[in-house]
N, C-alpha and C positions, 0 to 999 in steps of 0.2 A: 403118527405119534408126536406129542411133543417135543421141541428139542429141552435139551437139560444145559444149561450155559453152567458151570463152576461157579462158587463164591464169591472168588477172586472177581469173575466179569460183573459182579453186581453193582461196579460203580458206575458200569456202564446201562441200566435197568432204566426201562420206561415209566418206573413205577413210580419216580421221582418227579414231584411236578415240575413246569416250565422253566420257573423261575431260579430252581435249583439246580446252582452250576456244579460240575466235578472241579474243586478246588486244583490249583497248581499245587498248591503247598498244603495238605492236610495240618501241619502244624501251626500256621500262618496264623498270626490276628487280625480280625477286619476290623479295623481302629471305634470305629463309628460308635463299635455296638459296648466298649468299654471303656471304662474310667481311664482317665490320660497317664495313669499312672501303674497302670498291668501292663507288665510285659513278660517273657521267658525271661530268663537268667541264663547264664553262661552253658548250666546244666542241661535246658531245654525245658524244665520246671518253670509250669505259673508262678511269678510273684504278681505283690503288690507293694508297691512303697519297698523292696528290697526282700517283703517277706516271703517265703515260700508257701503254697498253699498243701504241701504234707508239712507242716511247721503249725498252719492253722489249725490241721485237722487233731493232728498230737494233742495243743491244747484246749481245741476247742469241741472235737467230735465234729459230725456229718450225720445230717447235712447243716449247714451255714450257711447263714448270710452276710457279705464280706464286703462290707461297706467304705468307699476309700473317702475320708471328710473334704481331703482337700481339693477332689474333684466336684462335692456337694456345693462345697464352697462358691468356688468358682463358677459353677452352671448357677450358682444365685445371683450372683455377682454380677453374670453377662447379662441374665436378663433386666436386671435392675439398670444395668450402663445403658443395655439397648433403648429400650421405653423409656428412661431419661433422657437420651439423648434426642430421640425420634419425635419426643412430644415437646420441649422444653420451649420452644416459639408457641406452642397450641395452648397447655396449659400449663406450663411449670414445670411441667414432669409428669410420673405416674406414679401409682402407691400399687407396690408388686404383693401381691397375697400368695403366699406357697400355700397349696391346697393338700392342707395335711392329712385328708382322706389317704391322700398316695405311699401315706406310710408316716406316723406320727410316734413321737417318743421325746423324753426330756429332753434329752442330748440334740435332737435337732431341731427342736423349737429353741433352745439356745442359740445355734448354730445360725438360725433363720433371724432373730432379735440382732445377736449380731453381724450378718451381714445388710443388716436394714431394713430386712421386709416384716412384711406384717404377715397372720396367720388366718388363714381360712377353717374351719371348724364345721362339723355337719352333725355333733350329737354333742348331749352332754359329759361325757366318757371324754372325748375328744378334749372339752374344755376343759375339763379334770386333767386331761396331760399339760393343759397349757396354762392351768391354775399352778398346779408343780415346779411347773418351769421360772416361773417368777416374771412372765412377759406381761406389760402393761396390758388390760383389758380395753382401753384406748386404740389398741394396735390387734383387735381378734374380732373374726366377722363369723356369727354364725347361720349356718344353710339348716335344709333338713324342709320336708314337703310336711310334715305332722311333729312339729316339736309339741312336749310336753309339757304344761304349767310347770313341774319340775325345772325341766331345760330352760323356759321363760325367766324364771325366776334367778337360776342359775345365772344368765344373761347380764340379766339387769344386776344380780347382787355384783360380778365383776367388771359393771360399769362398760361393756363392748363396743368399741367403736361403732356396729353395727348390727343389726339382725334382720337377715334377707328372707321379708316374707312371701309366703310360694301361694297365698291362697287368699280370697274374701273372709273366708272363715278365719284363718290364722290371726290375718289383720287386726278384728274384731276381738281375739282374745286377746294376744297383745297389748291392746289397747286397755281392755278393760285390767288387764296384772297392773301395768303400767300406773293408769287410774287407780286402784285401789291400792299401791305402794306410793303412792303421790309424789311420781316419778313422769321423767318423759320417755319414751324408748324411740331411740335412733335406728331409723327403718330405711330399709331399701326393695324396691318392690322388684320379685324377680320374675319377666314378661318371659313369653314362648313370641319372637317374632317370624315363627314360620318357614324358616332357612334350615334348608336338607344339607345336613352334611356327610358327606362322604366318609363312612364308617361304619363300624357294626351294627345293626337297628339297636341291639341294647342299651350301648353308649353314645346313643344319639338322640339327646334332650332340647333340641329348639323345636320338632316340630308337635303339631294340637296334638292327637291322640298318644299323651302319656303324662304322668303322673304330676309331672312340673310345671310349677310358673301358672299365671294368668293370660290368658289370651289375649294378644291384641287383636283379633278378630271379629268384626262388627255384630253388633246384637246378641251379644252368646250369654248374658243375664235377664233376670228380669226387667230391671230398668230398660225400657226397648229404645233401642240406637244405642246405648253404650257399650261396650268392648268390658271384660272383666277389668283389664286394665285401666280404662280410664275411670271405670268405676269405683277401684280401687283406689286410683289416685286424686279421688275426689270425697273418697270418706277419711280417707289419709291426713288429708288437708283441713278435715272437721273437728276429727280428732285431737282435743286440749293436753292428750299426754300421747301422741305421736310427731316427732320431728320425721317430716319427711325428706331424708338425703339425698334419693335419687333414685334410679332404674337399674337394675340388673339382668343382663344376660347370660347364658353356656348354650351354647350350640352342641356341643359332643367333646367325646372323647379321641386322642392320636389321629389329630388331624392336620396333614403337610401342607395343605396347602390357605394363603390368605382370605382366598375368595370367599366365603363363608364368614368369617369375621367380618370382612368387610362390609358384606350385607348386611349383616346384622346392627353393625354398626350407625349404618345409617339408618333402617327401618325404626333403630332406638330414637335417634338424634330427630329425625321429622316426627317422631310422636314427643320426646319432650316440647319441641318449639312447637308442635300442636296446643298440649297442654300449658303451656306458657300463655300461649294469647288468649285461649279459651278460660284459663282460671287463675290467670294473671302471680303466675307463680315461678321461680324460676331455681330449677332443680338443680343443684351445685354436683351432682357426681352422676359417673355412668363408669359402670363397671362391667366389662367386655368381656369376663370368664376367663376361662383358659381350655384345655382341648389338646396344645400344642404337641405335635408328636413326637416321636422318638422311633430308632434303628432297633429293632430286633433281630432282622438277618441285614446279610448284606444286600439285598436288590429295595429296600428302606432308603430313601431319601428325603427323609425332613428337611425345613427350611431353617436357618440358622434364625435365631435370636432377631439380631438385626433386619433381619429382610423381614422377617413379620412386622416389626413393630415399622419399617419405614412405609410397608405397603397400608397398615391401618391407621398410621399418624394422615399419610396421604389422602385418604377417604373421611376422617375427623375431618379434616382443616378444609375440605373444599365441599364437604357437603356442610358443616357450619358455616362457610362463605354463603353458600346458595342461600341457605334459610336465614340469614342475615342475625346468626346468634354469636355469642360467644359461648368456646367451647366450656361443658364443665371438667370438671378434674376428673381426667380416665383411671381406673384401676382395674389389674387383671389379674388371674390366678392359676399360677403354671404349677404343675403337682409333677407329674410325670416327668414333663420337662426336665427338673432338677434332679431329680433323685434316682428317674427311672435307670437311666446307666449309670450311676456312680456303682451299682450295684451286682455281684454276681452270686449264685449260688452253688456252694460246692456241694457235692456228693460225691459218693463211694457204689463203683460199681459191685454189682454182685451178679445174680444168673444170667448166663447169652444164652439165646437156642435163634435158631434161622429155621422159616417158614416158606412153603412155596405157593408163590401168588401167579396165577397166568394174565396173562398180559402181550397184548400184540409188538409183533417185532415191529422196527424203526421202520418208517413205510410204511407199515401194512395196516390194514381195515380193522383188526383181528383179528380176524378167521379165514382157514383156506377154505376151497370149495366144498369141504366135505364136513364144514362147521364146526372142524376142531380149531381150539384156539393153538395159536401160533407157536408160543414159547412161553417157557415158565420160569422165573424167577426167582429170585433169593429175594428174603426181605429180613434182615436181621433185628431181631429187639434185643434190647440192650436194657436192664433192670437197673435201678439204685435204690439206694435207701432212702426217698424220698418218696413226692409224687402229688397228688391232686393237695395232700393238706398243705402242701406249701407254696405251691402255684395251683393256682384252680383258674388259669385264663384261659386254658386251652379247652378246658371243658366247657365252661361258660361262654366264653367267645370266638371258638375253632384261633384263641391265638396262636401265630408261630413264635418261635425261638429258635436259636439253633445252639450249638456248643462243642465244647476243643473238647481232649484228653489235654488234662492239664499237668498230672504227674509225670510228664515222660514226654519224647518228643517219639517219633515212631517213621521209620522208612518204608511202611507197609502200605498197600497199594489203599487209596479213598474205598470204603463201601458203604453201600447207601444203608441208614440205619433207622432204627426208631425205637429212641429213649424212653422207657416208659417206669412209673411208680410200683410200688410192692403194696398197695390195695384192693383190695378185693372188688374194680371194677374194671371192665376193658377196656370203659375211655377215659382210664387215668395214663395222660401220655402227656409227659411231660416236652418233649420235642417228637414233632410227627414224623419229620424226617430231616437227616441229617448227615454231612459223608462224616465218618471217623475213619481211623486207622483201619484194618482186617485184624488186627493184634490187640485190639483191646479185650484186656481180660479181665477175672473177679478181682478187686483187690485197686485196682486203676482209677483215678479221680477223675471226675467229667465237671467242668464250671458251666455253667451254663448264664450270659452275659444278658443285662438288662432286667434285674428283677427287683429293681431298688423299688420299683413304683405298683401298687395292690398285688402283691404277693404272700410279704409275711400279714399284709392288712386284712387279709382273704383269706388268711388261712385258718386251718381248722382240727380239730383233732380225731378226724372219721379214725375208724380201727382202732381211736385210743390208742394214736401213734403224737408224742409229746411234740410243740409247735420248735421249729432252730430258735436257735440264739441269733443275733443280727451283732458280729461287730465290727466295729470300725478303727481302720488305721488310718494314722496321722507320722509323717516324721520317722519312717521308721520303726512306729510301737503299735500292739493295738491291743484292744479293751474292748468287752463287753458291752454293748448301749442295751442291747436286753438281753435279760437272762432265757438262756432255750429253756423249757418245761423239762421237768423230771414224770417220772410215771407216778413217784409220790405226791408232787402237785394233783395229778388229774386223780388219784384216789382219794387226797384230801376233801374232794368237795362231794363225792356218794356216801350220802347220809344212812346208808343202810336200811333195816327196815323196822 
């Protein structure tokens, strides 16, 4: 017969993967995964900026998202110093794009104006937040693999530094808006240069088979020998109402390490100085995406700011050495980067029940000779008032998270746990596993660290459960950047019958 270990030994369960240690300190923060300015308070209580997170929830309800600006700030900030500094012998510098996909609103296209970057964009909606905002259309680039004459139109009416096209077809309408507004529209052509990067396949857009960018790939059009790419950049060049500015790349998304940029980087730069000598043309930008990743648990080790940009300054300036060009003007687009941890989301525990899961003991195969399994385990779920509508990554891309008990500190032994939403699916789980406290009970806060970045962007109102509020503190105060949904809201818009 099986053995039956107690509750209490579940922090000791094999059910936990590798990578997840038994905490020393269950109350502990791992710095990485939050804003620089969360910590306990004297009480043992989450703050932020001084504020208490049962302080937030009084007047703000749960679940929330709890945004600290002046650590927004600053992750803008580094990376803008970083890439200035890294490139500033190569080209001058760099033009940082916050890729406002990763979570957009007036308050931080403000935020983003002023700490000097410029804004990335991937629909028309997006532009509308950043029509609102009052940011020069000089300074907003927009993506998007099927923009609309709409969005087109949009574009050019706010005059956008940019508009990065994904396709031959695109190009061609483009062109023709452009043309019939007897306008010129500022183009950037966005290539697939074939570089695997290491991440989820979903968020993994440099290589051929999927929806993005032109090929640099030989013969992949009609015209036989040309690449869509150069094909592209050769009707680009015909085009009397397209300027063309340069190349664009993204390899993916949360990705720690340089080597992949780097390639990338270079596969761009020998097809521009291709294109230079073949059509005697010379493309003044290259813009190198962004990707860059972020801590969600502790065994996460991204590269800082700086060590990116010195390792891809380093591969600009010695592969333009080789190919005898001068560099053009690099621009990148970190989304997650900035925002993803300034961010945490609060909730409100409600029902616990523990499930038994068998599982081989420490050592063993699984099973004794007589093909029963070995020992059975605790697996605790732990419910909030949340769930898939407000993180949907775990669903979409098996992401982890992890998270504290934030109202309270607790001397209760680690058990391994798994955080899950109040929707009506099983794989609404908000964290798969995780140690808490053994004492956490209904009524108890859970934060849960890094959700600044496609969370409330992602979110939804499955169940006709209303989307959080997100706000943000500053200084000691905080304020609403957006309003959570009411149930009134989402009945306002069923027109009955």
């Amino acid at each position: 017969m099986s053995a039956q270990p107690s509750a209490s030994a579940g922090h000791e369960s094999p059910l936990a993967p590798e990578w997840l240690v038994v905490p020393a300190d269950v109350n502990a923060l791992h710095q990485p995964l939050w804003a620089q300015d969360v910590d306990r308070n004297v009480d043992g209580e989450l703050a932020i900026d001084g504020i208490t997170v049962s302080e937030l929830q009084r007047q703000y309800g749960t679940p929330l998202f709890v945004m600290s600006e002046n650590d927004f700030r600053a992750r803008a900030r580094a990376f803008s110093d970083a890439f200035n500094n890294a490139f500033a012998d190569i080209c001058g510098g760099v033009d940082v794009y916050y890729a406002g996909k990763s979570f957009l609103c007036t308050a931080v296209v403000r935020w983003v104006e002023e700490e000097g970057l410029r804004l990335d964009t991937a629909s028309g909606g997006e532009l509308a937040v950043a029509a609102r905002a009052g940011i020069p259309g000089a300074d907003v680039a927009l993506h998007g693999n099927n923009k609309s004459d709409a969005e087109i139109h949009r574009a050019l009416d706010m005059k956008l530094g940019r508009i990065v096209v994904d396709s031959l077809d695109e190009l061609e309408r483009v062109a023709k808006i452009a043309e019939g507004r007897g306008e010129t529209a500022k183009v950037m052509l966005r290539l697939t240069p074939g570089v695997h990067a290491h991440t989820h396949e979903f968020i993994a857009t440099a290589h051929e088979d999927q929806k993005f960018g032109l090929s640099m790939a030989g013969d992949t059009t009609e015209e036989a020998g040309l690449s869509a790419a150069e094909e592209a950049v050769a009707a680009a060049t015909a085009y009397s109402s397209i300027e063309l500015l340069g190349l664009h790349c993204h390899i993916g998304s949360q990705i720690f390490e340089p080597d992949g940029f780097a390639l990338a980087a270079q596969k761009l730069l020998r097809f521009l100085a291709a294109m230079q000598e073949k059509y005697s043309i010379v493309l003044p930008e290259l813009d190198l995406g962004g990707g860059y990743g972020i801590a969600y648990t502790p065994v996460d080790t991204p590269r800082p700011a700086a060590d990116i940009a010195q390792a891809m300054a380093a591969v600009v300036r010695s592969t333009c050495a080789e190919l005898g060009i001068s560099s053009p003007r690099i621009s990148i687009e970190p989304g997650r980067a900035i925002v993803g941890s300034t961010a945490f989301t609060l909730y409100e525990v409600g029902t616990l029940k523990t499930v038994r899961v068998d599982a081989p003991a420490a050592g063993n195969s699984g099973t004794d000779e007589s093909g029963e399994d070995n020992v059975t385990y605790p697996r605790r779920y732990v419910s909030v008032d949340g769930g898939m509508s407000d993180n949907a990554r775990p669903v979409l891309y098996d992401a982890d998270y992890s998270a504290i008990l934030a109202s309270r500190t607790s001397d209760a032994a680690p058990q391994l746990s798994r955080v899950v939403g109040k929707h009506c699916e099983s794989g609404d789980i908000v964290v798969r596993d995780v140690y808490l406290p053994e004492d956490v009970a209904a009524g108890d806060l859970l934060a849960v660290p890094g959700t600044g970045a496609y969370c409330w962007a992602l979110s939804s109102n499955y169940n006709y459960l209303a989307r959080p509020g997100v706000v943000a503190v500053r200084d000691g105060s905080s304020r609403l950047i957006v309003r959570g949904e009411t149930e009134e809201d989402l009945l306002n818009r069923d027109m009955g019958v």
